[in-house]
N, C-alpha and C positions, 0 to 999 in steps of 0.2 A: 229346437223341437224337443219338447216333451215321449219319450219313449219309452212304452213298458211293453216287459218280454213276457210274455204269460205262460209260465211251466204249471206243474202239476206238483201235489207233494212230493215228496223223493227225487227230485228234479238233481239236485247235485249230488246224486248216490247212484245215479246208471245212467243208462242213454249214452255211454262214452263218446262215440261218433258224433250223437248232436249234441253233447255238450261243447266240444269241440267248435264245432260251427257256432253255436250260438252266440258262446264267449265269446268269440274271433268277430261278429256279426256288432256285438253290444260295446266293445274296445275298439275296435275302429266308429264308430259311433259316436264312441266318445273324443277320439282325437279328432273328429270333424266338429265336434263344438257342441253337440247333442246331448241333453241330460237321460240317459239312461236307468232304467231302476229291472230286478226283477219280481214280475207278480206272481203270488202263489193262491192259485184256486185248490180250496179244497170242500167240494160238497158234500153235505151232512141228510140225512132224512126231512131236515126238517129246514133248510135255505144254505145257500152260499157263505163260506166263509171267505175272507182274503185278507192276503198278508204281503207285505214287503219286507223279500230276500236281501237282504247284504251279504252278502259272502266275502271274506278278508281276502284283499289283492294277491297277495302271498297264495290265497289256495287257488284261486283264476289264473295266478302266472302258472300256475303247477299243473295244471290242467285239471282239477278239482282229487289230485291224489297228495294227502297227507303225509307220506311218507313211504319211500320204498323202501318193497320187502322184495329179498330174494333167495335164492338157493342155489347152489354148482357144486358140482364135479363130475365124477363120471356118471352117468344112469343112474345106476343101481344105487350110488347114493346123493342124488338128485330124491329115489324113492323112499328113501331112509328116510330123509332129512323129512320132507313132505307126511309122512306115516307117523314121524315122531310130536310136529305140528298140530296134528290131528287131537293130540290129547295134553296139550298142553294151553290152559287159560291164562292169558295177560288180561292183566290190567289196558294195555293199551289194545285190544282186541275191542275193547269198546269207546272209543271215542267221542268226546262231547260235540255232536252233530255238526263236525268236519269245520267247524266255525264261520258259522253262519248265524247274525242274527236276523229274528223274525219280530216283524213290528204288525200288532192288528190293525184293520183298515176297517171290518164292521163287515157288514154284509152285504153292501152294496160300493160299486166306486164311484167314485165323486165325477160327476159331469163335465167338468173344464182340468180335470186333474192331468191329463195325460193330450198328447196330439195324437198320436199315434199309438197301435199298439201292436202286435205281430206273435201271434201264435206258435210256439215251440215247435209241436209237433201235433198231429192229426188223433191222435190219442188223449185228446184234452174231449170227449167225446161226450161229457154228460154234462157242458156247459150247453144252455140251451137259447141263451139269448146274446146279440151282438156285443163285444166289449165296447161302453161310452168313450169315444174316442173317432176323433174327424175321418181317419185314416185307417181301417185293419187289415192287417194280411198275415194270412196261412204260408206257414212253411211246410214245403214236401220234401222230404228228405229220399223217402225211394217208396218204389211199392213193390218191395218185393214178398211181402206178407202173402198179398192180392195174388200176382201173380203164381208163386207156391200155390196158394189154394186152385186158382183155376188150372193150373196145369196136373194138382191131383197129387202134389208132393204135399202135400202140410192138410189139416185142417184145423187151422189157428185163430186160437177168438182175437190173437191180436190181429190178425186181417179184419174179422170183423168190428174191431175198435177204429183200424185205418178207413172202412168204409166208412162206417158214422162218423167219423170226424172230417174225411172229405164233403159229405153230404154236408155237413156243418161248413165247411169255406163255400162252400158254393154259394148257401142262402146267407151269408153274414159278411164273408172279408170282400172286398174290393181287390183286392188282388191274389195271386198266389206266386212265392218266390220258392221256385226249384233248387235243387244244390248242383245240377247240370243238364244240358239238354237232353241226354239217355232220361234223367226221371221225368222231365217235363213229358216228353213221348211217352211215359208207360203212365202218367199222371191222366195226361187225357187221354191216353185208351182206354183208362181204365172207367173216366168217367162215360166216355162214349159206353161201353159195355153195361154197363149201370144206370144208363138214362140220366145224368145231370147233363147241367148247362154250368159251365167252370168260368169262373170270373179272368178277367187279363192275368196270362201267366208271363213271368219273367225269371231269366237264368240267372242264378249268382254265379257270375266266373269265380273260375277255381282260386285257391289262396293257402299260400303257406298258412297252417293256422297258429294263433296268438301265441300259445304258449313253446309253441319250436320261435318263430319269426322275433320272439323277445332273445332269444336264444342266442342266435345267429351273431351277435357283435362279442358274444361273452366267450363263443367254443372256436376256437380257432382249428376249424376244418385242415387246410392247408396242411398246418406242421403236426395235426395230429398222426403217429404213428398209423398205419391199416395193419389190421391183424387177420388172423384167417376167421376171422368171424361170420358168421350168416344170420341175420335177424330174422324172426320170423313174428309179425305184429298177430294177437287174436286169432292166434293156431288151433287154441283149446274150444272152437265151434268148427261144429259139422259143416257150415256156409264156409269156411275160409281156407276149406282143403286139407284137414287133416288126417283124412283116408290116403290121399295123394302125398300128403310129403313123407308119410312112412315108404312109400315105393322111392319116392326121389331119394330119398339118404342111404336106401339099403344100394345104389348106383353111383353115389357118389365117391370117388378114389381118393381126394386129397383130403389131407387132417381136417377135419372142420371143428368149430365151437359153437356150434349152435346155439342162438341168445333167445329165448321164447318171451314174448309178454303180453301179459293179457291174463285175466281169472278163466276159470274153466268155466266153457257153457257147452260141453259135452258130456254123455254120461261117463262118470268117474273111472270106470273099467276101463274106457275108452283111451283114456288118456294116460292109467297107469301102462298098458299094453304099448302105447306110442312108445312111451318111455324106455319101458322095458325093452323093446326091440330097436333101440338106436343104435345106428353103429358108426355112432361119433365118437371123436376124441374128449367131447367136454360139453357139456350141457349145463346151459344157466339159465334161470327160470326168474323171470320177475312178477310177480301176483300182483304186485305195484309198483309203479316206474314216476316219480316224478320229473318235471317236463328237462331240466336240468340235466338229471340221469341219462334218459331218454336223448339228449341232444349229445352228447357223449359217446352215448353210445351208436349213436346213427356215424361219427365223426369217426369213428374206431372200425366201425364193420366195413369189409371189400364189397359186402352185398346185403340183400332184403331181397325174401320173397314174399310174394303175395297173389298166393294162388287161388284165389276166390271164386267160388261159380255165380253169384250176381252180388251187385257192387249200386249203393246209390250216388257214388264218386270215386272211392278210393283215400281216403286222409293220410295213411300209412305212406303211401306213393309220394305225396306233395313232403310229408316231412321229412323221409328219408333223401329224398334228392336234393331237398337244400341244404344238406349237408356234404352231399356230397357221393351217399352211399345209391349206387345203380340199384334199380328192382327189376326181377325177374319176377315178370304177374302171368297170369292168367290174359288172355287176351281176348276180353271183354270190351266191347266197343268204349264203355266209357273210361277205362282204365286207359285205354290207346290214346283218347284223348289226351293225358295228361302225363304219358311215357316221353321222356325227352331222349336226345340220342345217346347211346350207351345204356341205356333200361329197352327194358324188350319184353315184348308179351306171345305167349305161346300158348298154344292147344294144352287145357288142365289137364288131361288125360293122358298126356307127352313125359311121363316120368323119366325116361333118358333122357330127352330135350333138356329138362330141367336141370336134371344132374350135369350133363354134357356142360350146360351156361355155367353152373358154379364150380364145376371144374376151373374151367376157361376165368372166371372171374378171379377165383382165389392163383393162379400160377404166372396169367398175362398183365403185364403194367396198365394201367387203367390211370385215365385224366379225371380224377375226383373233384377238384380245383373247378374245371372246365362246367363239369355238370352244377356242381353246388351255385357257381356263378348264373348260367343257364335258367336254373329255376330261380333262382333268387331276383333275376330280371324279369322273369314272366309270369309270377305268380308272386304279384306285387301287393304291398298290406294296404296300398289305398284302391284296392279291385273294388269293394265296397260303395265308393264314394258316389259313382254315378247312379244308383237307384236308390241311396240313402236323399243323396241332393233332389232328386227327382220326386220323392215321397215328399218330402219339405216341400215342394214348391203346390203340391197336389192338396197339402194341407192348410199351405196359406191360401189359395187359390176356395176351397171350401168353405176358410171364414170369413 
């Protein structure tokens, strides 16, 4: 089966979480035998452009990060170090478009070119007509845009991007594949609240994704040493609880090293102030982690939090336990879904809870071995296979 993934321009330059998925989505795809490609719409005033994405294997196994950058020591020159960055211009600050090349396809796609095709994300919103292809289905990654605005926290045009592009899967895709059943539920509530009629929705069970599950034979969990480490994935947004983990650390007793990763998408002050009032032993910051990195350092840390107030899965949760490192989350229904024993989810607003667990984590022996095993059994890289096999059969079945 012929399969094209339709992003938008800038498609491997954000979206981290659904790149993740996607990538993970189009590489098992391909080990089931599937020719895979990604498509690039990009509309102009005056018609459709389209292009085919190649992105070099090396930057998909990386999780689309070229190379990591990072900073440590203590706080204050975590802030140093960060201030000093601020005015210094590399050469490698601008990179030749992360390498990718782009091939034109004209303004229109070709009729028998593709079987299938499946929509990135709901944000693809000013495409106006069905992609050529036997078989389309809309991804929903979460709606929590939506929800933020109807509850009167946000009023974000990107919810209103998430509506026009669900209005868009309703009248065009034949399906729609959720990233768990929490968004499938907030997917059609939301269309119920909005007057659509939503085509057959389906779950993708959870999955270690691509760029850790390549990982996993290279980082030997097991013998790596645990250090008093605490990871905390995408700290630097207001959604992932960074109001709260400044209360959790000013509570916490034992040495910690705090490992943060993720770009800031809070305001700057915000984050200089986090910093500034740590009262850690050691703070390290990675801006960029590739997936390598990132599996190393899940294999070194006693723990990962992930204290989020709404989640359209959790990715952070699936990688760090296949390695082996517990998460102490937020206990959000869909995040419980996917907490194995020895990870635990608690009330966000529990700052001694919090502290209390990473106490307990970095002092008491812990079976890392046990967990990494755990998920590495049930959050299997051929999760995929049954609604990939299912779509195939859907589009032979059409010709």
């Amino acid at each position: 089966m012929r399969i094209a993934m339709v992003c938008e321009p800038g498609f491997f330059q954000k979206h981290v979480g659904v790149r993740a998925l996607v990538s993970t989505l189009m590489e098992q795809a391909k080990v089931l035998g599937h020719s895979v490609s990604y498509v690039i719409n990009e509309p102009t005033h005056l018609q459709d452009r389209w292009f085919l994405a190649v992105p070099q294997q090396s930057l998909v196994d990386g999780n689309f990060v070229d190379r990591t950058e990072s900073v440590s020591g203590v706080p204050d020159e975590v802030l140093l170090r960060y201030q000093n960055d601020l005015f210094e211009v590399k050469q490698e600050d601008f990179p030749p478009d992360l390498r990718v090349a782009y091939y034109a396809l004209g303004s229109g796609i070709a009729e028998d070119m593709f079987d299938m095709a499946i929509y990135s994300g709901p944000w693809l919103q000013r495409l106006q007509q069905r992609f050529p292809a036997k078989r389309v289905i809309g991804l929903v990654h979460d709606a929590i845009p939506n929800s933020y605005l109807l509850n009167g926290k946000a009023t974000d045009d990107f919810a209103y991007q998430h509506l026009v592009g669900f209005r868009f899967y309703t009248d065009h895709c034949d399906e729609v594949w959720t990233n768990s059943a929490f968004t499938q539920s907030a997917f059609e509530a939301l269309c119920t609240i909005s007057g659509f009629s939503p085509p057959p929705v389906h779950v993708l069970p959870p999955m270690i994704p691509h760029h850790i599950a390549r990982q996993l034979v290279s980082t030997d969990a097991d013998r790596t040493v645990r250090e008093n480490i605490v990871v905390a994935v995408g700290l630097f947004d207001p959604r992932k609880g960074l109001a709260e983990a400044s209360k959790i650390f000013d509570l916490v007793t034992a040495p910690v090293h705090l490992v943060i990763c993720g770009a800031i998408r809070c305001h700057e002050p915000d984050m200089r102030d986090f910093i500034a009032g740590l009262k850690v032993e050691r703070v390290t910051w990675y801006r960029s982690i590739r997936s390598e990195d990132l599996a190393a350092l899940y294999a070194r840390a006693r723990c990962a939090i992930f204290n989020s107030d709404a989640e359209g899965l959790g990715l952070p949760v699936l990688e760090a336990q296949a390695l082996g490192c517990p998460v102490i989350a937020s206990d959000l229904p869909v995040l419980q879904d996917i907490l194995l024993p020895g990870s635990i989810g608690l009330p966000r607003d529990r700052a001694a809870d919090f502290a209390a667990r990473i106490d307990a984590m970095l002092s008491i022996p812990f079976d890392h071995e046990d967990l990494a095993a755990r998920a590495q059994a049930r959050f299997v890289p051929d999760a995929y296979g049954m609604l990939l096999d299912r779509a195939d059969m859907d589009v032979v079945t059409a010709s």
